[in-house]
BALOTI-167729 format. One line per 10 residues: number of its first residue (from 1); their letters; for each residue x negated, y negated, z negated of N, C-alpha, C. Coordinates in nm, 3 decimals. Example, Ala and Ser with C-alpha at 12.3 -4.5 7.8 and 13.67 -1.06 7.14 Angstrom:
1) AS) -1.319 0.569 -0.780 -1.230 0.450 -0.780 -1.320 0.330 -0.780  -1.285 0.225 -0.708 -1.367 0.106 -0.714 -1.290 -0.003 -0.787;
//
This chain:
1) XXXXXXXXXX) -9.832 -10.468 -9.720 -9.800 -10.604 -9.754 -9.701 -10.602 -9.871  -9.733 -10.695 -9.973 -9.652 -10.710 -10.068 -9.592 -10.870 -10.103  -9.457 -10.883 -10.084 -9.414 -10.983 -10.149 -9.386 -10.999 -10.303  -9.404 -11.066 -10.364 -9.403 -11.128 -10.494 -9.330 -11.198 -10.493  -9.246 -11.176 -10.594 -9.168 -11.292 -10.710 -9.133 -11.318 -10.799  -9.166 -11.427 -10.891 -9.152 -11.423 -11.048 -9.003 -11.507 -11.095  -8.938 -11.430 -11.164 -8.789 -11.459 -11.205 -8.821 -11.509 -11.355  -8.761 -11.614 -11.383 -8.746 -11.658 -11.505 -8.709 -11.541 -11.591  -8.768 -11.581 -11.714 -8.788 -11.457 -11.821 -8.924 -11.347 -11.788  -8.999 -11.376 -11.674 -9.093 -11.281 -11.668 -9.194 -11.349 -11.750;
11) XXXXXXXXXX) -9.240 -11.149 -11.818 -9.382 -11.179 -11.887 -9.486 -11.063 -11.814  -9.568 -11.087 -11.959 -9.655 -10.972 -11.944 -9.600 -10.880 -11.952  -9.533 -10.781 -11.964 -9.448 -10.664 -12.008 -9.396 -10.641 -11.857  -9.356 -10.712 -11.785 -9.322 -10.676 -11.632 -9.392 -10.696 -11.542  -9.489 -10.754 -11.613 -9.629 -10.757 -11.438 -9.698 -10.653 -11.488  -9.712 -10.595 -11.626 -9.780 -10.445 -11.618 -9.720 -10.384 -11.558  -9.637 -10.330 -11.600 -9.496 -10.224 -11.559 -9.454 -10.208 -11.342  -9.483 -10.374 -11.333 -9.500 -10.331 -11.198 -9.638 -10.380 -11.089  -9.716 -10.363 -11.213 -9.883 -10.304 -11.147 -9.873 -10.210 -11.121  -9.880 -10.122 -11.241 -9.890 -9.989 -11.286 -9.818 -9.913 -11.183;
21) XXXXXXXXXX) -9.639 -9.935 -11.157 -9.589 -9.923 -11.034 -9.626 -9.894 -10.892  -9.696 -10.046 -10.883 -9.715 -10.066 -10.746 -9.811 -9.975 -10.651  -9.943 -9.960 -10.770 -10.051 -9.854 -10.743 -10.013 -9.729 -10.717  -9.907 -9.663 -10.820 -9.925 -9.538 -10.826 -9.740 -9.464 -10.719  -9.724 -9.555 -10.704 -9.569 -9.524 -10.651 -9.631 -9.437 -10.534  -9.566 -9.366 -10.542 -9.630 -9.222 -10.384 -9.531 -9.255 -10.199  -9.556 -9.352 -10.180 -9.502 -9.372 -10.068 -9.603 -9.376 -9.908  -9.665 -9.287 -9.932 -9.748 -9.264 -9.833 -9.768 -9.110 -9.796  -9.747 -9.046 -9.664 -9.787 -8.912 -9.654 -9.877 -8.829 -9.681  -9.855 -8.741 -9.702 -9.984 -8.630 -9.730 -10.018 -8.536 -9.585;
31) XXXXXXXXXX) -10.073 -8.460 -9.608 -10.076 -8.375 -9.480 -9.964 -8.296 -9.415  -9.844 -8.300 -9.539 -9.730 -8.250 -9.494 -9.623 -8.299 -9.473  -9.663 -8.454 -9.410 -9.572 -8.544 -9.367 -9.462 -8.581 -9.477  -9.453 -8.560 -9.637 -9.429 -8.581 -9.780 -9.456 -8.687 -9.842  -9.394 -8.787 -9.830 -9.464 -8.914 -9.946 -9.475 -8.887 -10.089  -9.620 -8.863 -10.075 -9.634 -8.790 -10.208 -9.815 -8.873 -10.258  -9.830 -8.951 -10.157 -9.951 -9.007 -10.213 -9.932 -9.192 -10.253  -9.991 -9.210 -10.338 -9.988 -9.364 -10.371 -10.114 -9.469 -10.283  -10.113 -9.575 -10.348 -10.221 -9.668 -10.315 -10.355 -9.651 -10.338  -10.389 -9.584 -10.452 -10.496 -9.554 -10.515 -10.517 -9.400 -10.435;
41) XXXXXXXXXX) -10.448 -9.271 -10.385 -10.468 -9.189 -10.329 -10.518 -9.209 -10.238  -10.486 -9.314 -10.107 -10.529 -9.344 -9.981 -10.677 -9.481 -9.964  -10.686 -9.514 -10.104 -10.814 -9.596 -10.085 -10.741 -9.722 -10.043  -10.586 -9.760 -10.066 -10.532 -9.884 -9.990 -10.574 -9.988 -10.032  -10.550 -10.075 -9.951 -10.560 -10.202 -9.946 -10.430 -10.305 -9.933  -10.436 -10.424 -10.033 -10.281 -10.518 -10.050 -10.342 -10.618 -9.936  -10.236 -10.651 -9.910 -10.244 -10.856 -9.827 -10.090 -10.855 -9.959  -10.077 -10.969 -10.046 -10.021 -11.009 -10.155 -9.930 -11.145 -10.107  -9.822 -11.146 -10.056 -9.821 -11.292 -10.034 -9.687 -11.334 -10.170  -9.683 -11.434 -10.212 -9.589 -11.507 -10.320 -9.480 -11.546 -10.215;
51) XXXXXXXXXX) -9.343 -11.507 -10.274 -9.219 -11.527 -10.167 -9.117 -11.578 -10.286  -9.092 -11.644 -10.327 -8.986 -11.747 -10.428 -8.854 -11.691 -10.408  -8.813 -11.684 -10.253 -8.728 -11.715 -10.184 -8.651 -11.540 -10.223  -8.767 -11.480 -10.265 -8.685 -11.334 -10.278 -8.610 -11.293 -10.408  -8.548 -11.467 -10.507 -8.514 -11.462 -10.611 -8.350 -11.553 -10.533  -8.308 -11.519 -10.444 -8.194 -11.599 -10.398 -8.078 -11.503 -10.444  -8.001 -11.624 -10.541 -7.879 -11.601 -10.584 -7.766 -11.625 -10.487  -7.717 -11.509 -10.436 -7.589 -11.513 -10.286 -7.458 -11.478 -10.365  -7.441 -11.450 -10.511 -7.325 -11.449 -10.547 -7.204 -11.510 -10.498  -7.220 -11.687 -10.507 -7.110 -11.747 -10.517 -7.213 -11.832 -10.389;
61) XXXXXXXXXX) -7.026 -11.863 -10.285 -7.092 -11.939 -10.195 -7.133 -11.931 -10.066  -7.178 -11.985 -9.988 -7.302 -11.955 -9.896 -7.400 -12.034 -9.856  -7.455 -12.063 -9.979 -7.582 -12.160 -10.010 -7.674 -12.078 -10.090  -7.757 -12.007 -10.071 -7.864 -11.967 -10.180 -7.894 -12.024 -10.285  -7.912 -11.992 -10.400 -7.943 -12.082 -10.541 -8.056 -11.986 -10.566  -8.195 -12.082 -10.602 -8.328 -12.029 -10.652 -8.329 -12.011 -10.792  -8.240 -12.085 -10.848 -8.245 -12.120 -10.993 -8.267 -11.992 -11.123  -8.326 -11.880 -11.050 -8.367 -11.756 -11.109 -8.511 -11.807 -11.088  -8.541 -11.825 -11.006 -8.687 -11.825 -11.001 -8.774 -11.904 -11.105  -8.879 -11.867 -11.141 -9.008 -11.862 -11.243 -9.023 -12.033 -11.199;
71) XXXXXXXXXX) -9.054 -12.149 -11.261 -9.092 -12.260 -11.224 -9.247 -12.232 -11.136  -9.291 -12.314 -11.021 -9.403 -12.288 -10.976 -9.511 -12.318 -11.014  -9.553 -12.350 -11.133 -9.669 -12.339 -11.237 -9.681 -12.217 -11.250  -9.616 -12.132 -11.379 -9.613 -12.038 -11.427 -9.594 -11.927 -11.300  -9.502 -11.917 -11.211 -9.507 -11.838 -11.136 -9.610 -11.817 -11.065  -9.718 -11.935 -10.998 -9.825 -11.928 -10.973 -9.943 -11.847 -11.073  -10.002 -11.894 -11.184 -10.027 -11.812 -11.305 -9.994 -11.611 -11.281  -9.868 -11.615 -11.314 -9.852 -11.442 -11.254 -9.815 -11.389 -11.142  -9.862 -11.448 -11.044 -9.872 -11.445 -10.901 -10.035 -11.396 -10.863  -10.131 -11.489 -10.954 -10.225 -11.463 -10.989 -10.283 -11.345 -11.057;
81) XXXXXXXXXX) -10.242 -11.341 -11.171 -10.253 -11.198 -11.279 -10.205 -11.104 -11.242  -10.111 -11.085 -11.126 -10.071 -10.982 -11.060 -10.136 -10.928 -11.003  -10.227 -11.006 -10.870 -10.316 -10.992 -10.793 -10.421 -10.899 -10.840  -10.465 -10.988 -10.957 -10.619 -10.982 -11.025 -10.594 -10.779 -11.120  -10.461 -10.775 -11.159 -10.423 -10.677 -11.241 -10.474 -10.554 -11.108  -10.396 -10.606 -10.994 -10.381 -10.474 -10.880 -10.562 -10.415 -10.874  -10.632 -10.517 -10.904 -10.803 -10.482 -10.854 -10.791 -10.398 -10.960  -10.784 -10.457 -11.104 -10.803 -10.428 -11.224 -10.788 -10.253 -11.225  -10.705 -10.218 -11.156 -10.605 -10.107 -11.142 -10.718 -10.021 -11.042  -10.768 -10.073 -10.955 -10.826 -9.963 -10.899 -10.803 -9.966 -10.726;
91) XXXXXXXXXX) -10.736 -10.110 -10.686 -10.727 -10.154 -10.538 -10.824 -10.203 -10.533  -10.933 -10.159 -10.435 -11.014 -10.243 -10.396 -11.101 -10.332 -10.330  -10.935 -10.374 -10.259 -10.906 -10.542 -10.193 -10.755 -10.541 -10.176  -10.790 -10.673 -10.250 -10.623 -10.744 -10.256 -10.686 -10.908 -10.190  -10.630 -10.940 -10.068 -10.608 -11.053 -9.993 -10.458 -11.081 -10.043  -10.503 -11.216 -10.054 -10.389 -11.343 -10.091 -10.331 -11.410 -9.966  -10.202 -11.435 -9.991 -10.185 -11.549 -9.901 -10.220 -11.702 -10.017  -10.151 -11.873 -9.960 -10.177 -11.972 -10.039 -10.050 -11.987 -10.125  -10.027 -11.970 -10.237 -9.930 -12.009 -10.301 -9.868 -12.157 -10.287  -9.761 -12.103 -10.309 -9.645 -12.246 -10.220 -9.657 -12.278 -10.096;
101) XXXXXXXXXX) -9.729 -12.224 -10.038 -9.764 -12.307 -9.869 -9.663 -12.221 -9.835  -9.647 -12.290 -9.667 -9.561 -12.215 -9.548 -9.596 -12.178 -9.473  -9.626 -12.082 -9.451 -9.784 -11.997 -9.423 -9.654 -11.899 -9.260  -9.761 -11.891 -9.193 -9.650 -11.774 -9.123 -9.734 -11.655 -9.092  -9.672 -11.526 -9.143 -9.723 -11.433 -9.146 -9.640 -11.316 -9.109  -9.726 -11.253 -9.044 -9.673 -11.130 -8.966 -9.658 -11.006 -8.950  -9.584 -10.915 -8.968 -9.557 -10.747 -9.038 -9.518 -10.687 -8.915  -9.572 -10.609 -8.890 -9.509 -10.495 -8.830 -9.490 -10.323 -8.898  -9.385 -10.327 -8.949 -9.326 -10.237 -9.024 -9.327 -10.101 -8.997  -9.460 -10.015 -8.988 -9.503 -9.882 -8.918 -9.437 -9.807 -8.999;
111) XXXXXXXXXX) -9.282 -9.796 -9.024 -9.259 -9.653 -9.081 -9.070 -9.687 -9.121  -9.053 -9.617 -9.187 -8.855 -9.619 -9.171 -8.883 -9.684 -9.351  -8.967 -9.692 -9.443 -8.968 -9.719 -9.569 -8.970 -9.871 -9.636  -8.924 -9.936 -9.668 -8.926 -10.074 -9.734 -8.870 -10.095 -9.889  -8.963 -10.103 -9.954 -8.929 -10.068 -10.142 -8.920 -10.218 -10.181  -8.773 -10.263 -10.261 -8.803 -10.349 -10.387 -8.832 -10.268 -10.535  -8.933 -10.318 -10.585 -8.974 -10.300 -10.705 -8.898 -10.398 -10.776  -8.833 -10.367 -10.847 -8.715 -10.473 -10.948 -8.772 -10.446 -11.117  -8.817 -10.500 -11.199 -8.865 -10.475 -11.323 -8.739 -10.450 -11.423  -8.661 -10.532 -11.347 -8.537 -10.539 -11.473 -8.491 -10.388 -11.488;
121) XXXXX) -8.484 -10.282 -11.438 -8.434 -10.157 -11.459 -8.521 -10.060 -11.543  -8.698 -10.139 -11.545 -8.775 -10.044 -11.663 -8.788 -10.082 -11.763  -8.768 -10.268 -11.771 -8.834 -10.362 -11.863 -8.697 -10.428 -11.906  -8.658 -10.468 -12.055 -8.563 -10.504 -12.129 -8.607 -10.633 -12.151  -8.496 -10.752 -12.123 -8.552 -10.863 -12.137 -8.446 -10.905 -12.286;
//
């Protein structure tokens, strides 16, 4: 399962960067219990859901501020191209959740590993 979220200032330059990422990042075992295989190694499969909420500014306060987040036009748009990029890439099935809805959905987290992919540390805005 992958959450998504588009931060103001995102382009094309960071939804490649974390396609390209997402596929090939080796967080899956090999035969020697080694995360050393990716998405594309294991034949995986995404469920993609859009999460806004994972752009919450907790600096100041204790009120969350979204006001990083991508307006929901455009964020929708590369929420989309994200998706469509991951096939593009060589996943082959990426399930969506509905963008903007309040959908409730359910993880059970089979392993000690949970990755944010953050663009800002490969990609110069």
């Amino acid at each position: 399962m992958i959450l998504f979220c588009a931060l103001e200032g995102d382009g094309d330059g960071e939804l490649d960067t974390l396609i390209r990422k997402t596929v090939n990042l080796r967080v899956f075992e090999d035969e020697n219990g080694k995360m050393n295989r990716s998405l594309l190694d294991v034949d995986g499969e995404v469920l993609c859901i859009s999460q806004f909420t994972l752009a919450a500014d907790t600096k100041k306060g204790n009120r969350p501020s979204f006001i990083g987040a991508m307006e929901p036009i455009a964020a929708k748009k590369m929420y989309e191209k994200y998706c469509a990029g991951l096939k593009n890439a060589g996943i082959k099935r990426v399930e969506t959740g509905v963008f903007g809805a309040d959908m409730q959905v359910s993880l059970v987290n089979d392993g000690p590993v949970t990755i944010m992919l953050d663009t800002e540390i490969w990609c110069k805005k």
